[in-house]
C-alpha positions as CSV (number, residue, x, y, z in Angstrom):
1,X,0.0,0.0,0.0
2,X,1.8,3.5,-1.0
3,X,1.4,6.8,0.9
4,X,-1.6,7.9,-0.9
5,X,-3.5,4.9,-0.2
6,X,-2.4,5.3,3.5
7,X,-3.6,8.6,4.0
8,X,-6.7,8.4,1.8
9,X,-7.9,5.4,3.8
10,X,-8.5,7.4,7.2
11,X,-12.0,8.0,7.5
12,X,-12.0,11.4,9.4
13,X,-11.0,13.0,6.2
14,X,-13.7,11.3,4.0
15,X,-11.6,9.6,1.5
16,X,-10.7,6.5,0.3
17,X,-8.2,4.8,-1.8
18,X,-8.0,5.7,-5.4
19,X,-8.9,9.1,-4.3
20,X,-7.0,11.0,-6.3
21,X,-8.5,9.4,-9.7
22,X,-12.0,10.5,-8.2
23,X,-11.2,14.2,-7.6
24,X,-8.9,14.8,-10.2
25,X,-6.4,16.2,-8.3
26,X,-2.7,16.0,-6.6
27,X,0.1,17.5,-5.1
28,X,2.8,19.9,-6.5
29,X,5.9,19.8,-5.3
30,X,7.3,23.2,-6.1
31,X,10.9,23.6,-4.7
32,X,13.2,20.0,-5.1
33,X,16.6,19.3,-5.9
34,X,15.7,16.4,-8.6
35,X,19.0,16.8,-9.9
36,X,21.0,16.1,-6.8
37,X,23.5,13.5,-7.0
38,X,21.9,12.2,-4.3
39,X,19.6,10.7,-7.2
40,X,22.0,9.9,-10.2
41,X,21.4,5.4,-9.5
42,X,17.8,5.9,-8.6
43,X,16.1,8.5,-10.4
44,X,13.1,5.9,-11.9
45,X,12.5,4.6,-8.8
46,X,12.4,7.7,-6.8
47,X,10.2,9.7,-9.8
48,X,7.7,6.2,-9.9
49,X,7.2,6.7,-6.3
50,X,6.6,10.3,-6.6
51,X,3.8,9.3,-8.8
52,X,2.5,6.9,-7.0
53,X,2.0,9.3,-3.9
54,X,-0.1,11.6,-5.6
55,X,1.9,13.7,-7.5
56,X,1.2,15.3,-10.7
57,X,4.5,17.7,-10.9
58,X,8.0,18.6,-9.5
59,X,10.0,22.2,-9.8
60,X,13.1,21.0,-10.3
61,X,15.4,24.1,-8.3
62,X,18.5,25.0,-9.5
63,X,21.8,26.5,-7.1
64,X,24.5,27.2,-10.4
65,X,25.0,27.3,-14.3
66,X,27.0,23.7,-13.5
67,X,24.0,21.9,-13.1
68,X,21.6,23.6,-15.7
69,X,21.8,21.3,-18.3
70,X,21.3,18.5,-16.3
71,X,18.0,19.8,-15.3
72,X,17.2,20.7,-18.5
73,X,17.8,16.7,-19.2
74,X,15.7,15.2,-16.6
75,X,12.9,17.9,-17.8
76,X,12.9,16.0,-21.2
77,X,13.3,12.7,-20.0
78,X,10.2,12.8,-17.6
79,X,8.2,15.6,-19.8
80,X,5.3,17.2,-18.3
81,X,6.5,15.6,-15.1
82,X,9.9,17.3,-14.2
83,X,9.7,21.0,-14.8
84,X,13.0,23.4,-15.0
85,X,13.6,26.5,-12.5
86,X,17.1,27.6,-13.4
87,X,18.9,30.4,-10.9
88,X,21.9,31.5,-9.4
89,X,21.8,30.4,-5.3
90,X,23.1,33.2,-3.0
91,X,25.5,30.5,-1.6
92,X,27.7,29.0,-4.1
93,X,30.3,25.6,-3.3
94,X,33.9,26.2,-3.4
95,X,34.2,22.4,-2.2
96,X,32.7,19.3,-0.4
97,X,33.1,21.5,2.9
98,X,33.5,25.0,1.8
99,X,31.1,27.2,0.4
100,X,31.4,31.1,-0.2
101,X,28.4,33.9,-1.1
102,X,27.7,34.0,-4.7
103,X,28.5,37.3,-7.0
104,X,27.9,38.9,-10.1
105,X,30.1,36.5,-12.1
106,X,28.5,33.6,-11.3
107,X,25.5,35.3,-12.5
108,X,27.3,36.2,-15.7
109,X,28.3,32.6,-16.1
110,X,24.4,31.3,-16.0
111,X,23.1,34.1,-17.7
112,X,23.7,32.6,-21.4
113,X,22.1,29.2,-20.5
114,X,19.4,30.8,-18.9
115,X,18.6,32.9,-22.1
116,X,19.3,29.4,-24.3
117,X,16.1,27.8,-22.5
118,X,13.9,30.4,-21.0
119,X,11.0,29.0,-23.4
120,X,11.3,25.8,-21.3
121,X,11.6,27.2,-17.4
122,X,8.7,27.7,-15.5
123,X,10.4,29.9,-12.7
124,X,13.7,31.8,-12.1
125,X,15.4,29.7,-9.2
126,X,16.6,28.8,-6.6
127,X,17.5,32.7,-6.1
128,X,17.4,34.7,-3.2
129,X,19.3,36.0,0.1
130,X,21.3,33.8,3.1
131,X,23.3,35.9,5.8
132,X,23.7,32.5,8.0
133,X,27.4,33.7,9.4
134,X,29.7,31.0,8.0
135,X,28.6,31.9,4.1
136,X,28.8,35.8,4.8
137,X,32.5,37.3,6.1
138,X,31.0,41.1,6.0
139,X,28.8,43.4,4.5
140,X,30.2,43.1,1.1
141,X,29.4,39.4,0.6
142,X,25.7,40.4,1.4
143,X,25.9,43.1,-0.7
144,X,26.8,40.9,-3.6
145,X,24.0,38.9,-3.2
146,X,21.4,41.1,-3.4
147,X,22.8,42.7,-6.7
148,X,22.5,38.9,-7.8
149,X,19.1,38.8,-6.6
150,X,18.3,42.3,-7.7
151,X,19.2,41.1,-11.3
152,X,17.8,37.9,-11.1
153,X,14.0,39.7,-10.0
154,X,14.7,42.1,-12.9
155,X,15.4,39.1,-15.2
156,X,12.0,37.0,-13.9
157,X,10.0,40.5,-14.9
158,X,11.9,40.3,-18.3
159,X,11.1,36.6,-19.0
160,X,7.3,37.3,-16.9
161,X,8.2,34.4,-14.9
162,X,7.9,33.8,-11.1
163,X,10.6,33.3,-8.5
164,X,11.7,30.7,-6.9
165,X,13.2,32.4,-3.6
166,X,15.7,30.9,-0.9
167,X,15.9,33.3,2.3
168,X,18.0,31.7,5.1
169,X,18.8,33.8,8.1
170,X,17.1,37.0,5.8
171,X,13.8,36.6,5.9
172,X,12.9,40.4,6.0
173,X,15.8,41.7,3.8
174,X,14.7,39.2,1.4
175,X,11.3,39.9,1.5
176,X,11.6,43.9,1.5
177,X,14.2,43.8,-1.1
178,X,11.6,41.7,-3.4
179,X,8.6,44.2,-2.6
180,X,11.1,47.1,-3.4
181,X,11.9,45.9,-7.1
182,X,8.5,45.3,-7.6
183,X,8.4,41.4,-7.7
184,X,5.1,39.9,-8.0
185,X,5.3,36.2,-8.6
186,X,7.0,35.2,-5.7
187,X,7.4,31.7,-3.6
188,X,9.1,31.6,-0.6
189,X,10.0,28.1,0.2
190,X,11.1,27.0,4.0
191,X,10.5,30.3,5.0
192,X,13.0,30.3,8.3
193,X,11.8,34.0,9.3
194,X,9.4,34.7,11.9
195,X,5.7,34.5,11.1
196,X,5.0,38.3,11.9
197,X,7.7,38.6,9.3
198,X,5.8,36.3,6.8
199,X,2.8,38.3,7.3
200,X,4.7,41.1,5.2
201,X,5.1,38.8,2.4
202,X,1.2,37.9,2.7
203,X,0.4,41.1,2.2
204,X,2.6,41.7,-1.2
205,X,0.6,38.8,-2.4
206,X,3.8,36.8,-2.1
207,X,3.4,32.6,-1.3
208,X,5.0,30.2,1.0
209,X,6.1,26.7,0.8
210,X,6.2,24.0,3.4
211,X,8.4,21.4,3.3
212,X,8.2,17.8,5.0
213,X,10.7,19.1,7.8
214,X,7.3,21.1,9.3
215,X,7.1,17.5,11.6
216,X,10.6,18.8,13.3
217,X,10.3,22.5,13.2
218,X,8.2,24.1,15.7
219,X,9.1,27.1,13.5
220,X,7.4,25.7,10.7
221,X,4.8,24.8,12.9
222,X,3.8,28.2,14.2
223,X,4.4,29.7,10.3
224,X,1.7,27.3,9.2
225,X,-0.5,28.1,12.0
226,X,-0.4,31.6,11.2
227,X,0.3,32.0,6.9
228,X,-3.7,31.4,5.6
229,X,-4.1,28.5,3.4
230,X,-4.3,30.2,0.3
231,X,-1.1,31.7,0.4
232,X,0.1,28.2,0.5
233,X,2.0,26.0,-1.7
234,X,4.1,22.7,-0.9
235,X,7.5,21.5,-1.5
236,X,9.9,18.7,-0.5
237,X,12.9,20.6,-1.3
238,X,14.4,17.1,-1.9
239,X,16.7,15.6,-0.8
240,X,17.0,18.0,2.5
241,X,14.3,19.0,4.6
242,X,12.9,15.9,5.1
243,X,10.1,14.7,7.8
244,X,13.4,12.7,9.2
245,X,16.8,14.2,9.7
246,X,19.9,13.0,8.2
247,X,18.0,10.6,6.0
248,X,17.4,11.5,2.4
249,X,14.4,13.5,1.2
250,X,12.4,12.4,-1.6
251,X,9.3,14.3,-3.5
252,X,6.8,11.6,-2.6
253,X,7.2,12.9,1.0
254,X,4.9,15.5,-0.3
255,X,2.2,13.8,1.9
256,X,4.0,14.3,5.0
257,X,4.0,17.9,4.9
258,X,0.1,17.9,3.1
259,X,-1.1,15.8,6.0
260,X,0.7,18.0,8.9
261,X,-0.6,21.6,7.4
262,X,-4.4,19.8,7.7
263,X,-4.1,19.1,11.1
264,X,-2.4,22.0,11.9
265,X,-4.8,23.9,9.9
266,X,-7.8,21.5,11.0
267,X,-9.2,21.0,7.7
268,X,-9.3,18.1,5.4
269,X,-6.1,16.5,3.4
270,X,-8.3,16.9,0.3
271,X,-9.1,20.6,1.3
272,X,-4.7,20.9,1.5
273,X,-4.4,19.1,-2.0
274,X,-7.1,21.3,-3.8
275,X,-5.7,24.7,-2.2
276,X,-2.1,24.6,-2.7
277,X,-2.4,22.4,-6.1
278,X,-4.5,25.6,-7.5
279,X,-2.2,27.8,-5.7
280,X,0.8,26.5,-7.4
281,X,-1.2,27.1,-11.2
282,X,-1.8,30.4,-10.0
283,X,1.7,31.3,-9.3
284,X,3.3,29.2,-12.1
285,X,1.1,29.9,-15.2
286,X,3.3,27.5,-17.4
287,X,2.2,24.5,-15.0
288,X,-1.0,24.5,-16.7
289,X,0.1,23.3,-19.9
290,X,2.1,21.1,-18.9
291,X,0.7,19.5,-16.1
292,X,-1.9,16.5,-16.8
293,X,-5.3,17.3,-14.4
């Protein structure tokens, strides 16, 4: 029995298996990292079992120009499936075990590729803002990031695509520097701010993405309690943020998270499914060509 016959099975939420058929519906998982190495021997599997439990899309995320085309490959290997955000990360690896904030020239770098297949993206990302100390040695390394973001918002307006936003340790920076440049489309995924800070967002129409991890984040928790449903959307964020730490994330853990934000929320799993699912073809026009209801 798979996940979505699990949860579809309990009573209390009025459905029952083979549920998804009968409302026509699924999940969205609209922030993973599909083209991790964590994936390279498994990908069939792990995209089969993202099927299986209920989903009917992924946003594959990009952090740097390096893994672009690889993205762009598992896109036209799982068409309709696998859909392509292509960015620049604010934190960039120098190594295994050293990373650095990223600059105008890695920006430069993606730029080209980014132009190459912009018919193809559905979003501009992963972009965004971290200041988490050990990625930021001074005011100039944050500085640098938000002329990459600053471009990068400019760029999404450009191409009239949404962004796919990272905001570690910056949740209001992040969020006043996008309502200063005018961004519209906006998803903020494992938004780490405070909720009062979220509520800004809200208010600019922005949406937020909750990730598996909500089971372990009291954080998360009281973000969920607090963002209204239909600013929702939910992610995976595969493979990290997942409902268990230090084990591999995968995108059919997209239940975990729907199943928490309804009883968080205190409404029903197919309530979750129908909100965030239309939330996410609000936000990401393109998903509605490409997406299979």
């Amino acid at each position: 029995m798979n996940l979505v016959h699990v949860i579809c099975a309990h009573a209390h939420w009025g459905l029952q298996p083979g549920c998804f058929d009968s409302i026509m519906r699924g999940f969205i998982d609209c922030h993973c990292h599909i083209a991790a190495r964590d994936f390279d021997k498994d990908i069939e599997t792990v995209i089969e079992d993202s099927k299986r439990a209920g989903l009917l899309a992924l946003l594959a995320v990009a952090e740097h120009a390096g893994e672009f085309e690889k993205i762009i490959a598992l896109a036209q290997r799982f068409p309709g499936f696998v859909l392509p955000c292509l960015g620049v990360h604010p934190v960039q690896e120098v190594s295994s075990d050293q990373h650095r904030s990223a600059s105008l020239q890695d920006l430069d770098a993606a730029l080209p590729l980014i132009d190459k297949y912009k018919d193809h993206l559905v979003a501009i990302g992963e972009v965004g803002l971290d200041f988490t100390p050990r990625y930021v040695s001074g005011e100039s390394d944050k500085e640098n990031q938000r002329q990459v973001l600053i471009r990068q918002v400019h760029l999404a307006k450009e191409l009239d695509l949404p962004l796919n936003v990272h905001s570690r340790s910056a949740g209001r920076p992040t969020i006043q520097l996008l309502i200063e440049q005018g961004a519209e489309k906006v998803l903020l995924h494992a938004f780490d701010g405070r909720p009062s800070v979220a509520t800004e967002g809200v208010k600019a129409g922005f949406f937020f993405s909750i990730p598996p991890s909500i089971v372990r984040s009291e954080q998360k928790q009281k973000l969920v309690k607090l963002l209204p449903l239909e600013n929702m959307c939910l992610e995976t964020d595969s493979p990290a943020l997942g409902p268990e730490k230090q084990l591999r994330n995968e995108p059919k853990n997209i239940v975990v998270a729907a199943e928490y934000v309804s009883a968080v929320k205190g409404v029903s799993l197919e309530e979750v499914m129908r909100v965030t699912t239309r939330n996410a073809l609000r936000l990401f026009p393109k998903l509605k060509s490409a997406v299979k209801l």
